[in-house]
C-alpha positions in Angstrom: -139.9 113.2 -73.6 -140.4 110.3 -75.5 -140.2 106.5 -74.0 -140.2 103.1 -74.5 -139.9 100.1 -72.1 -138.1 96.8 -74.0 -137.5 93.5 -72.6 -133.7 94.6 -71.9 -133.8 98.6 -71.2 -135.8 101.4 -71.5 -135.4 104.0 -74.0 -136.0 107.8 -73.4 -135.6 110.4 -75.9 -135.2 114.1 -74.0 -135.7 117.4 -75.5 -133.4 120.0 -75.2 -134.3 122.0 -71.8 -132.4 123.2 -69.2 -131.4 120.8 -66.5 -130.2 120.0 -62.7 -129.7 116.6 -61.7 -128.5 114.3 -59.0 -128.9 110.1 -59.5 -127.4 107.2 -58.7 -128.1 104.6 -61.1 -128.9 100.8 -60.1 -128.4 100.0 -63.5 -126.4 101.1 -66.3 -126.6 103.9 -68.1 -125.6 104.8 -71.8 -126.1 108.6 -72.9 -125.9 109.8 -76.5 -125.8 113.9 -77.2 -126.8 114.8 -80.3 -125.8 118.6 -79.7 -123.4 120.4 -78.2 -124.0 120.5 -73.9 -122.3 122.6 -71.9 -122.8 122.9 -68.0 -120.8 121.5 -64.9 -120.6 118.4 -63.5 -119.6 115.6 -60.9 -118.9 111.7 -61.3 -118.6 109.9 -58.2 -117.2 112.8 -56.5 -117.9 116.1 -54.6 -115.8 117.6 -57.2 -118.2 119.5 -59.8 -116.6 120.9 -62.9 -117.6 122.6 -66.0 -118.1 120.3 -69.0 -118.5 120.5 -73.2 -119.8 117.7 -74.6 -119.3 117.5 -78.8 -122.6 117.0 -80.7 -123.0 113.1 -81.6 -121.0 112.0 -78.4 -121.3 109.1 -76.7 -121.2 108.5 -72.7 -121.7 106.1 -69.9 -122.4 105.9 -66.3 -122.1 102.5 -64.1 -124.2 101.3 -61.5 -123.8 102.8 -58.0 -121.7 105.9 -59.7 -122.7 109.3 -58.2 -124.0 112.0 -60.8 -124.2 115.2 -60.3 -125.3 117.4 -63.5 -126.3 121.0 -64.5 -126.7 122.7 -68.1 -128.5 125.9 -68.7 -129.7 125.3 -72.5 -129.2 121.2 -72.2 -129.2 119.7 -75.9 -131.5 117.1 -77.3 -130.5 113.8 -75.1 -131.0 109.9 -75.5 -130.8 107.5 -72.6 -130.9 104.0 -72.2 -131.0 102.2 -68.8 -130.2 98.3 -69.2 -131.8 95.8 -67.4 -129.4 94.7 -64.6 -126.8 91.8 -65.3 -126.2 93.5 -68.6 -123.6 93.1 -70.1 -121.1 96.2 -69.2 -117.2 97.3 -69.4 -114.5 96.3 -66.7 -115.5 98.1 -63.5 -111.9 99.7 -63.9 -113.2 101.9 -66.8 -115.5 103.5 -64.9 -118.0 106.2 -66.8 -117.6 108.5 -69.7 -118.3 111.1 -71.8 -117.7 112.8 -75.3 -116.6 110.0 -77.1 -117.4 109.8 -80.5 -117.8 106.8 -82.6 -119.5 106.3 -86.1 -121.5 103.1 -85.7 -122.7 104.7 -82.6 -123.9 107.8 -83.9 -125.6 105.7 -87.1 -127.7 103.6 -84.4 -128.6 106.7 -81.6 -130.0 108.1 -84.8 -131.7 105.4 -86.6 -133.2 104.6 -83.0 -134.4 108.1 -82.3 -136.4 108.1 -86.0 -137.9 104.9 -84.2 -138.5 106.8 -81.3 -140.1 110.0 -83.1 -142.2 107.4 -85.2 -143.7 105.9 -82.1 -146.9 103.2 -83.3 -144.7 102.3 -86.3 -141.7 101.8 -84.7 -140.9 97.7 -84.3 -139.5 96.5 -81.1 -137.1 94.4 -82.4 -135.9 97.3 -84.6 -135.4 98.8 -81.2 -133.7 96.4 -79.6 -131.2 95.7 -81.9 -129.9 99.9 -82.0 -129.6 99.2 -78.1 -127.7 96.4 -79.0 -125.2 98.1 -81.2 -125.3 101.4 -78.6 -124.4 99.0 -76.0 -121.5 97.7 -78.2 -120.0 101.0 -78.8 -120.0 101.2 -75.2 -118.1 98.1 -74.4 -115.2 99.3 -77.3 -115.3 102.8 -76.3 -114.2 101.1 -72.6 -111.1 99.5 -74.5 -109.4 102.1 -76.0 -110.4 106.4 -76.4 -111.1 106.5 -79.6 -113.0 103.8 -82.5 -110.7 102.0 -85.4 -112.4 104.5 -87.9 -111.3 108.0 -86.0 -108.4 110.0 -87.8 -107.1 110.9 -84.3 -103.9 113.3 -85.4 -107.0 114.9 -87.6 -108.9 114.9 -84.4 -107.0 116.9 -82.0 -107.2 120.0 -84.5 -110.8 120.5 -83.9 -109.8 122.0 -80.7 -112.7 122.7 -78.0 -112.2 126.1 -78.9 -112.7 125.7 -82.5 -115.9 123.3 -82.4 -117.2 126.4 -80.5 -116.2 129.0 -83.0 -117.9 126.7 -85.4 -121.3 126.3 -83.0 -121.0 130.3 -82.7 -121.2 130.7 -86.3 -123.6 128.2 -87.6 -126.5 129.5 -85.0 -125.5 133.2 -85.8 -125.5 132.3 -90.0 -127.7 129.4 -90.6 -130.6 130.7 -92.4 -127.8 132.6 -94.7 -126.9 129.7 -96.7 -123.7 129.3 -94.8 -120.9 127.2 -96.2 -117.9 124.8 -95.4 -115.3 127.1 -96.8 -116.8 129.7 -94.5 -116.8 127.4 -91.5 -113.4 126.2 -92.0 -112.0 130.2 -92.7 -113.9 130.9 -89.0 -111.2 128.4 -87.5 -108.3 128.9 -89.9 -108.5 126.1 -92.0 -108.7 124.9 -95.5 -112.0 123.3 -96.4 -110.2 120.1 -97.3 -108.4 119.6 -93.9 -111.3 121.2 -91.9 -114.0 118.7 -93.3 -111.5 115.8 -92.4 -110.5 117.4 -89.1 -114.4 118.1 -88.0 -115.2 114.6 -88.9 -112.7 112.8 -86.9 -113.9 115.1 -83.8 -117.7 114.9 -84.4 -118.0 111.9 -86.4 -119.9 113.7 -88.8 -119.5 115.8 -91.9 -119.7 119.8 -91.6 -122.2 119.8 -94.0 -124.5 116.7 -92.0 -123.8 118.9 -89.1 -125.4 121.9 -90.5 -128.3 119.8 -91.7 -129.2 118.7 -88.4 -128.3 122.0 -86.9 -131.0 123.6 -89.1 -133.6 120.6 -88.2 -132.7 121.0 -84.5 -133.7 124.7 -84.6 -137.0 124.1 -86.8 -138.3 121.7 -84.3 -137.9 124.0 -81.7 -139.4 126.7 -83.6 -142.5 124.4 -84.8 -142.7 123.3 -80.6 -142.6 127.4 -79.3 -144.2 129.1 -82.0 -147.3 129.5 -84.3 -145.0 130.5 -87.3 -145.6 128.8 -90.8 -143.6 126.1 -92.7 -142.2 128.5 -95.3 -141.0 131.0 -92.6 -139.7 128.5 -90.1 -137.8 126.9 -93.2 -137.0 130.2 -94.3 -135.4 130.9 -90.7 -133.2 127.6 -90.7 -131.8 128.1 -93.9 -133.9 125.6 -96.0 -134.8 126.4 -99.9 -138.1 126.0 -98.9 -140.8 124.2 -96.7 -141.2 121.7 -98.8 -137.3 121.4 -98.5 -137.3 120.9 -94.5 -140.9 118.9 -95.1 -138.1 116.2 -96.9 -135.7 116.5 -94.8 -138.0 115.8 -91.4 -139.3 112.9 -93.6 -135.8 111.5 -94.8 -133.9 112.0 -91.5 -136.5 112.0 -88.7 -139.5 109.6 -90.4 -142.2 112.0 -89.6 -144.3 115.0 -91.1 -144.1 118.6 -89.5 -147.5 118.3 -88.8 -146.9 115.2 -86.4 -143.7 117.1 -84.8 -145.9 120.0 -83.7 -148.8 117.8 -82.9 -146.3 115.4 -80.4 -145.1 119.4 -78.9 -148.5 120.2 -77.9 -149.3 117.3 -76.7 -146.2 117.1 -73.7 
């Protein structure tokens, strides 16, 4: 876990790891998936349910709500706890989850490269990510989906679909897999499944891939003593000095200093 205490919140940065919680927050809470969760839950109720979060999803939890939460696998996680008195949506709206907006999925990752980057990372570079996290919060609370969400394109990327798709890419990623082979798993044509899987996951298919394959090298540079070229080999990269520019370009740090920061926890 990575962490970082600002004027006006503290920042955590979880791996993904299995999980069973129980909290009540004094303060609020904003969450920020970056994969695909699955579990059961409860929000200010006895009531536990199973749950599917989409990868780059967005949620929220008030102060004095309940939480009850369990995941088996977990997914790599961002929290933020404002300082109380911040600012925060009508107490009507209540918490959520699994909403997915652009500008919030641009600032939880800008602000985990920060994270990741630790003794170069500037405060006020932090602080202003909350800022905008903490905005996509407060529109999130007016409305379910952003100005820039195709919803009619949305709702085709059924639950069942986005797990055909998560299926697929973990079973065929180091085989060069492609759109037009995502998009035939869930009976679409490329061109409407890349706008469909956008509006759902805020992301391209081919992002998503990207970061799929960087998600599973860091796990496999974290659990095992294999080399670049294999790992890279493994997650579908052209080579290891492909991932290397990748970690660099998306994540601001070496392999070297990934593996170094998994030891070290």
């Amino acid at each position: 876990m990575l962490s970082v205490l600002l004027h006006d919140a503290r920042v955590e940065l979880l791996p993904a790891a299995p999980y069973d919680v129980g909290y009540t927050p004094e303060v609020p809470v904003i969450g920020f998936a970056f994969e695909t969760q699955a579990g059961s839950h409860a929000f200010a109720s006895d009531r536990v349910t199973p749950f599917r979060t989409r990868p780059n999803s967005l949620a929220y939890v008030p102060p004095g709500c309940d939480v009850l939460s369990r995941s088996g696998t977990g997914g790599e996680y961002l929290t933020i706890r404002l300082r109380s008195g911040a600012e925060e949506p009508d107490a009507r709206s209540g918490h959520f989850n699994d909403h997915v907006d652009p500008v919030a999925i641009e600032a939880a990752r800008r602000l985990r490269r920060l994270l990741l980057m630790r003794a170069a990372a500037d405060p006020l570079e932090l602080e202003r990510e909350v800022a905008i996290l903490q905005g996509a919060v407060l529109r999130a609370a007016g409305g379910p989906h952003g100005d820039k969400i195709d919803v009619a394109a949305a709702r085709w990327m059924t639950p069942r679909r986005l797990r055909l798709i998560e299926e697929l890419i973990e079973a065929h990623m180091e085989d060069g897999l492609s759109v037009a082979e995502m998009a035939a798993c869930v009976g679409l044509s490329a061109g409407f499944f890349g706008r469909a899987f956008k509006a759902a996951a805020g992301v391209t298919p081919h992002d998503h891939l990207i970061e799929r394959r960087i998600a599973r090298a860091r796990r496999l540079m974290a659990t095992t003593s294999s080399g670049l070229a294999e790992i890279a080999a493994a997650c579908g990269f052209a080579s290891h000095a492909h991932l290397t520019a990748q970690l660099r370009r998306r994540l601001g740090v070496a392999p070297s200093a990934l593996r170094q920061a998994a030891q070290n926890r």
